[in-house]
N, C-alpha and C positions, 0 to 999 in steps of 0.2 A: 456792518457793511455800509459804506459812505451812499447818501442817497445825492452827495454832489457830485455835480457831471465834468470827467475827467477830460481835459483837452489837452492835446499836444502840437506845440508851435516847432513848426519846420523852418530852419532859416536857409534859404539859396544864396542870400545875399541880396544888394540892392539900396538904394540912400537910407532907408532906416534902419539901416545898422552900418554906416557909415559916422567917419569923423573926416574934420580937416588938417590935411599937412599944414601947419602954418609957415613954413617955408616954399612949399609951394603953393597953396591956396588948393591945391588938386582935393578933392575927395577919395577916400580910401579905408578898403573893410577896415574894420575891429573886431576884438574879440566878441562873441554873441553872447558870454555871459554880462559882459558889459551892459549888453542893451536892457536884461531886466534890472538889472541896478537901475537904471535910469528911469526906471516908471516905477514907484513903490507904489503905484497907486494901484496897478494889477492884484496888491493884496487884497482889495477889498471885495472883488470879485467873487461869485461864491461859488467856486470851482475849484477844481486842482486842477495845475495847472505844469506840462515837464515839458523838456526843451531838448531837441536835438538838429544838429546842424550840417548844414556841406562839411565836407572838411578844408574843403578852400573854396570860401562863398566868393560868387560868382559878379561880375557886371550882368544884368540880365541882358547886354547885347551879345553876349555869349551864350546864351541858351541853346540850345537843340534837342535833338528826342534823346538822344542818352540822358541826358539832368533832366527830362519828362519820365523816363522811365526810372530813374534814380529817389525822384520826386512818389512816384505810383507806386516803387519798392516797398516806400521808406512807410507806409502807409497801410501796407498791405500786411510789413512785418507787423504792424503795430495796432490795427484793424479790433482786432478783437480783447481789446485794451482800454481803448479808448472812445468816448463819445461824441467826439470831432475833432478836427484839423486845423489847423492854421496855417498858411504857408505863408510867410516874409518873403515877397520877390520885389525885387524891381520892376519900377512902372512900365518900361518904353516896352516890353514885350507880354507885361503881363497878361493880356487879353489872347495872347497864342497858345500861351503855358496853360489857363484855366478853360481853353478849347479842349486843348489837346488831353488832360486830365479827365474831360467829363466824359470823353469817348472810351477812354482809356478803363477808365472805372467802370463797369458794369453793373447796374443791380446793388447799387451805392445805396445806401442804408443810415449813412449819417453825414452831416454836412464836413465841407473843404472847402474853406472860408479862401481866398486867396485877399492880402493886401500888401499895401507898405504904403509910401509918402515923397510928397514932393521935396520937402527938407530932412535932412538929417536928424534923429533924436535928438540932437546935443543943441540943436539951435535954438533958440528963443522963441520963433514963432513957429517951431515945428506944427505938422499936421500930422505926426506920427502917432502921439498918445493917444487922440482921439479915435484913428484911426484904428488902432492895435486893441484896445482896450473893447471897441465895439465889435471888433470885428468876435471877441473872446466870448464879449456878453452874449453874441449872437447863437456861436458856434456851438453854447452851453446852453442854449433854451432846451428844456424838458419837457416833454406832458405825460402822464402817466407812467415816466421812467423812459420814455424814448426819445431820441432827437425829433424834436419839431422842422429844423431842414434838411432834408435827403439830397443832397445835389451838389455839383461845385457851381460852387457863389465868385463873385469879388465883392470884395468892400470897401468903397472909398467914397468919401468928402461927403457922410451921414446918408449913405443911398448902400444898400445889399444888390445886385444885381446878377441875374442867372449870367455865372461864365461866360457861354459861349453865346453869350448877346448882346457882348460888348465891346469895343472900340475905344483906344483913348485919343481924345481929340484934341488936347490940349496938355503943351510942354512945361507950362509956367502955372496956371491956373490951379487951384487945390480940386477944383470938381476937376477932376483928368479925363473921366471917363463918364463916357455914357452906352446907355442900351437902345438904340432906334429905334427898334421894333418892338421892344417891348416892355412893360413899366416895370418900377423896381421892386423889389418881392419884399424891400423893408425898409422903411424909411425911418430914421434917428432921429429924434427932438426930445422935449422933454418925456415922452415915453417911445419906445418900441411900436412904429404901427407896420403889422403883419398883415400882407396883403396874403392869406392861407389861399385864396383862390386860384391862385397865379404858380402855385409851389407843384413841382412836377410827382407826382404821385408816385409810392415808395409799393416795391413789391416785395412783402412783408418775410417770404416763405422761400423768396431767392437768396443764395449765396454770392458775395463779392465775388466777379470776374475779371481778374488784372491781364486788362491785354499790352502787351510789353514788344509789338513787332509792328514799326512805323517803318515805310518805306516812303524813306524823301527823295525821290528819282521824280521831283514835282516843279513847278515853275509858277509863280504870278506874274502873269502880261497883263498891263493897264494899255487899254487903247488909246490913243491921240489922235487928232488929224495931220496927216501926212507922214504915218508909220511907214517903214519900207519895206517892200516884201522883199528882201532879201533879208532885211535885219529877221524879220516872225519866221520865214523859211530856215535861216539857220537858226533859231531860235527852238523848233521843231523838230529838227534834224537831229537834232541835240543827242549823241547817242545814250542810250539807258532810259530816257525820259520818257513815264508812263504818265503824267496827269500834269493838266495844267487849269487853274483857276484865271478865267477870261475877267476881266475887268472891264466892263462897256456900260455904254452911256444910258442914261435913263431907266427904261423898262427893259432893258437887257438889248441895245441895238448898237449896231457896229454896221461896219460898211458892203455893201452891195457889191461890189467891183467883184469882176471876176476871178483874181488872181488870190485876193484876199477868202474870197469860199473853195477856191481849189486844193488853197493850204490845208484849211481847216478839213474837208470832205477828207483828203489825202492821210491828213493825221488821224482825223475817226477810224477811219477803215484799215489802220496798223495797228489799230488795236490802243491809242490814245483814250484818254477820257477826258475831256474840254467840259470844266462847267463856268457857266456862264453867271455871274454875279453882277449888280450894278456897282457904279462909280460911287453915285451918289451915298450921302450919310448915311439917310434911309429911305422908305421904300423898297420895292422888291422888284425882282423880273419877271413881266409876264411877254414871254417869246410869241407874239405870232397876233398882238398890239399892233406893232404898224408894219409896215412891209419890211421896215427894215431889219427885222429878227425873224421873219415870218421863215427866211431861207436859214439859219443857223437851227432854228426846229426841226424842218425838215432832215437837213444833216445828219442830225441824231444828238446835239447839242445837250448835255445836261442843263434841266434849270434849277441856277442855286436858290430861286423864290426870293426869300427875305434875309437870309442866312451872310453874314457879315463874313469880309473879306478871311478875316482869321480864325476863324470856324471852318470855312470854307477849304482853306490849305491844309490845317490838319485832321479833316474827316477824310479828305482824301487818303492822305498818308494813312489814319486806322483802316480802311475801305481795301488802300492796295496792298496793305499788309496781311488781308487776308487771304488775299486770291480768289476773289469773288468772280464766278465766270461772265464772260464779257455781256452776255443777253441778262444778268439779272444786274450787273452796277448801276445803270443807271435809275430804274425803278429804286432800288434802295439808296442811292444818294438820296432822292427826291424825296424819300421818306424821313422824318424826324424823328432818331432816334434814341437824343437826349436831348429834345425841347430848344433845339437852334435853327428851326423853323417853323411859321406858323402854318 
């Protein structure tokens, strides 16, 4: 029996596993056996290593919870096979997809590496190889015959990063992403340095739970000055729409006026769930800081704490897909229950 640790790479699609039209200059998938041709260096790696793919990999600005659930399938068939995951996505959404995975996952027992790259494998100065290669080496740590990370991770530009506590902030940059709140659980150099303190603790004796029933009846409103209430009232009205993730300024503070708390009071009490998250990069929301959140508290306001925009959308969505009755949601929002708050 092999004592190396078996991984299997999930491709969605996304620029590392892209080529160029040269007639058009456009980017566009390829085949995904391609892409391991393109790295022989993966042999060196001391794992086994099998591949299986969308069957029409995606731009990840086409993602949604069907390829989240597709993604959690594909994982769950293969779960008791394998000693981690990798998933090739595309950058621009990837911080929603390895949200929505960690909620998704229950009682996860081996790591779900998520990455990809800002150029193309085929380029010259890709950030791909690097990229993919660590992410392998990562996803194959051992110690006594068990995975060393329990959790979904992303991994980009020599930083591992818990999922759902991350944000990319940059379109051009090789660092794309970062985690605000919180440090990275492993940093790349000339060795592997494991920050184990930080890694969220594996329950040894539970079995994998794939929750597979997202309800996107959800909205993101970022606040501005001189928002209209008419635009947030029809905004609210919205028929079907159970939840909406608030975007406000600083420690979670939005505006006083009366029309602007009458929407909101109006929506809570039809049965809405409003959480409230900061603009800012990072930081967190503490409601009831200055007067000007002091009244969305009151309300009944969820607070997202520290818990990033993207986290934030799809815990909703696993939360309303439960049908959690309306007196216990917001206590369990505000609870952490895959380390996407502090």
């Amino acid at each position: 029996m092999s004592s190396k640790a078996k991984i299997l790479l999930i491709y969605t699609g996304g620029t590392i596993g892209m080529s160029k039209d040269f007639e058009t200059g456009a980017l566009k998938a390829f085949n995904f056996g391609k892409l391991i041709q393109k790295i022989p260096e993966i042999k060196q790696l001391d794992c086994e290593i099998e591949s299986i793919s969308f069957e029409h990999p995606i731009d990840s600005s086409n993602m949604n919870p069907q390829m989240w659930t597709k993604i959690a399938t594909m994982i769950e068939e293969n779960y008791a096979s394998f000693d981690g995951f990798v998933v090739l996505h595309g950058s621009d959404t990837m911080s929603y997809s390895a949200s929505a995975l960690s909620f998704m996952l229950e009682n996860l027992a081996k790591p779900v590496v998520f990455t990809g790259s800002q150029l193309p494998i085929g380029d010259l100065r890709t950030d791909a190889k690097e990229n993919l290669i660590t992410a392998i080496q990562i996803a194959s740590l051992l110690e006594n015959g068990k995975p060393v990370i329990t959790e979904v991770c992303l991994y980009f530009e020599y930083k591992l990063y818990r999922g759902n506590r991350t944000s990319k902030v940059n379109a051009e940059h090789f660092r794309a992403f970062t985690a605000p709140n919180y440090p990275e659980l492993v940093e790349s150099g000339v060795h592997l340095k494991l920050n184990k303190h930080l890694f969220l603790p594996v329950n040894k004796d539970a079995k994998l739970i794939v929750h597979k029933n997202l309800d996107n009846h959800v909205a993101i409103i970022k606040m501005f000055p001189g928002m209209s209430e008419i635009v947030l009232a029809s905004i609210l009205s919205t028929q079907g729409l159970r939840g909406i993730v608030l975007e406000t300024y600083g420690s979670g503070n939005a505006p006083t006026e009366d029309w602007f708390l009458n929407l909101i009071e109006k929506a809570i009490k039809s049965g809405m769930h409003i959480v409230n998250v900061t603009q800012c990069s990072g930081g967190s929301v503490n409601m009831g800081q200055y007067e000007t959140s002091t009244a969305l508290k009151s309300l009944g306001v969820i607070s997202g704490k520290d818990i990033t925009t993207e986290a934030a959308i799809t815990k909703l969505m696993y939360l309303l897909g439960h049908n959690i009755p309306q007196n216990e949601f917001k206590d369990i929002f505000e609870t952490a229950l895959r380390g996407e708050i502090s």
